[in-house]
C-alpha positions as semicolon CSV with decimal commas, in nm:
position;residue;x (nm);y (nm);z (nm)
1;X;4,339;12,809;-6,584
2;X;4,436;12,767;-6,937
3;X;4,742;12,907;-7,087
4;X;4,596;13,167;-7,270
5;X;4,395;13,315;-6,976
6;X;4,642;13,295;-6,720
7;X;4,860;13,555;-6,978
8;X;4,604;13,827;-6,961
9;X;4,646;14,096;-6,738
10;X;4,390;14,399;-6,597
11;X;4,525;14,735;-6,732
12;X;4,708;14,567;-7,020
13;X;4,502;14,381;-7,190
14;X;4,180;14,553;-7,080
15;X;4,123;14,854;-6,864
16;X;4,191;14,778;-6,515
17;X;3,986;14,865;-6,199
18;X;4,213;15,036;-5,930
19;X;4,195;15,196;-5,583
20;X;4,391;15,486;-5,433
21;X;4,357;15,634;-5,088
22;X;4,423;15,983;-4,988
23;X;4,581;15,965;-4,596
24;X;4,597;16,332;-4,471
25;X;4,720;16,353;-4,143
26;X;4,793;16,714;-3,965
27;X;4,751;16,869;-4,302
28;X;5,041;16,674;-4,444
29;X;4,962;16,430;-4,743
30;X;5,107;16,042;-4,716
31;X;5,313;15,918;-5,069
32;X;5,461;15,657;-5,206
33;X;5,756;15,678;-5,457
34;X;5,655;15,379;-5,743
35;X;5,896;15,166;-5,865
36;X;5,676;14,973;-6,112
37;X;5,462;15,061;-6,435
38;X;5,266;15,263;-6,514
39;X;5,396;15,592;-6,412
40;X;5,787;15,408;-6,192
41;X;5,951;15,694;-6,043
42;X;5,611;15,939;-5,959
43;X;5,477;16,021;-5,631
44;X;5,149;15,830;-5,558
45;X;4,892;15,812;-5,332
46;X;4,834;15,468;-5,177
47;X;4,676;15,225;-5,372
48;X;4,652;14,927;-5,594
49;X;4,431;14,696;-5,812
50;X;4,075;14,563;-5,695
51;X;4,091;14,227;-5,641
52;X;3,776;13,984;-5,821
53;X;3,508;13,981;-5,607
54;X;3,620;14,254;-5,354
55;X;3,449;14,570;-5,253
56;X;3,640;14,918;-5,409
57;X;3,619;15,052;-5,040
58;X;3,781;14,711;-4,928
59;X;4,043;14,738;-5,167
60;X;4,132;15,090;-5,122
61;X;4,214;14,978;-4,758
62;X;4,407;14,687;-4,760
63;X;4,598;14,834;-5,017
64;X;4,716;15,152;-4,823
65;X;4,754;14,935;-4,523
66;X;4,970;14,669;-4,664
67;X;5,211;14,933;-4,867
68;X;5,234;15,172;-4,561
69;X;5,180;14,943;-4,251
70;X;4,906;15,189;-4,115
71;X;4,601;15,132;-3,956
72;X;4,316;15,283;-4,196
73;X;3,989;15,364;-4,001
74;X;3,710;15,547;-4,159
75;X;3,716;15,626;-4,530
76;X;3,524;15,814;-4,749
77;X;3,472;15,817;-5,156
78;X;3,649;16,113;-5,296
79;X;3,666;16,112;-5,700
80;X;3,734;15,870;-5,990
81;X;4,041;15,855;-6,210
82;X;4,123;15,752;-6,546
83;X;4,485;15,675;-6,635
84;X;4,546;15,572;-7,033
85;X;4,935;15,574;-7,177
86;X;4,928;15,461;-7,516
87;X;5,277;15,425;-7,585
88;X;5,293;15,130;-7,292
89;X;4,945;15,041;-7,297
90;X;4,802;15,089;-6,959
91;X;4,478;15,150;-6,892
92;X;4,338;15,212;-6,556
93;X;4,009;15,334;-6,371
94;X;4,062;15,388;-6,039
95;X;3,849;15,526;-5,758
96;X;3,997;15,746;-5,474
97;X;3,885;15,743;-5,144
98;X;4,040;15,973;-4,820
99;X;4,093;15,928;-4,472
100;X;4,178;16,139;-4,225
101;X;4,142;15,865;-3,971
102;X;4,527;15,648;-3,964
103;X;4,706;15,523;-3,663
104;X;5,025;15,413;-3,705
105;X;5,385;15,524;-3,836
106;X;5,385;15,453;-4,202
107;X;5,676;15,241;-4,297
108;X;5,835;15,143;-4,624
109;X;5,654;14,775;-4,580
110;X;5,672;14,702;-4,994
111;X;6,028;14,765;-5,066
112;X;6,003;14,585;-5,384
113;X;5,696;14,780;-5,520
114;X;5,798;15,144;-5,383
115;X;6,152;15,327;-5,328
116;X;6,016;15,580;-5,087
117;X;5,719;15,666;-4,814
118;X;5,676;16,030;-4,653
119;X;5,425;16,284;-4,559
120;X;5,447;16,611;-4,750
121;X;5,272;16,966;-4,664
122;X;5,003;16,974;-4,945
123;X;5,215;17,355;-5,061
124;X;5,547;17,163;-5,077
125;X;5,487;16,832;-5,294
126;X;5,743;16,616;-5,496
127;X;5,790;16,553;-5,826
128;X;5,672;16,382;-6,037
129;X;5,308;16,343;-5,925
130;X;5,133;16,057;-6,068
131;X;4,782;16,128;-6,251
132;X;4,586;15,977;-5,987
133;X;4,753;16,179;-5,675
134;X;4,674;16,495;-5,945
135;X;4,298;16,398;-5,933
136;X;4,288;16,323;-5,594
137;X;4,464;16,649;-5,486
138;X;4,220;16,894;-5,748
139;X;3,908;16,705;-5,590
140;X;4,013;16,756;-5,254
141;X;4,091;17,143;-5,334
């Protein structure tokens, strides 16, 4: 890879394709506290960047499973998202799938990524929320 690719990134350069998975479990909602761009210090929903060549559904679950250590089963397409800030310059599309289907304890498994993993009664949420967790929670409403 030449110098000048290798510098380019997905959501910076051009719009990025993400993921983000809604885990509901008991009527409580599963989030992550970011510590990263875009959007460090918000409450998320699982979820990441689709890697080249890798089903959106595919992504959506290895993602939640490597940031929360839980075992996704069955998953279903809930909405899209669109994230633009212009004063940093991230752009990202992201599609957001739900499960109610998890075994496991979540854990805080990416301490270097996120601060923070907890459920949260869908009446009693956290602030900030980040846009995508906003989308996710009108669709799902």
């Amino acid at each position: 890879m030449d110098t000048m690719t290798s510098t380019i990134k997905p959501g910076l350069d051009f719009p990025g394709v993400g993921v983000g998975l809604v885990i509901l479990r008991e009527g409580r909602l599963l989030l992550c506290r970011r510590m990263k761009a875009p959007e460090a210090g918000y409450w998320s929903i699982p979820g990441g960047k689709v890697d080249h060549l890798e089903m959106s559904l595919a992504a959506a679950r290895r993602e939640a499973e490597e940031e929360t250590g839980l075992t996704i089963g069955h998953v279903e397409f809930l909405c899209h998202s669109e994230f633009i800030d212009a004063v940093d310059r991230h752009h990202w599309v992201s599609l957001i799938f739900v499960t109610r289907d998890t075994t496991g304890q979540p854990s805080l498994t990416e301490p270097d990524k996120l601060s923070a993993i907890d459920w949260f009664d869908l009446d009693k949420l956290p602030e900030p929320i980040s846009a995508f967790a906003k989308d996710a929670l009108a669709a799902l409403k």
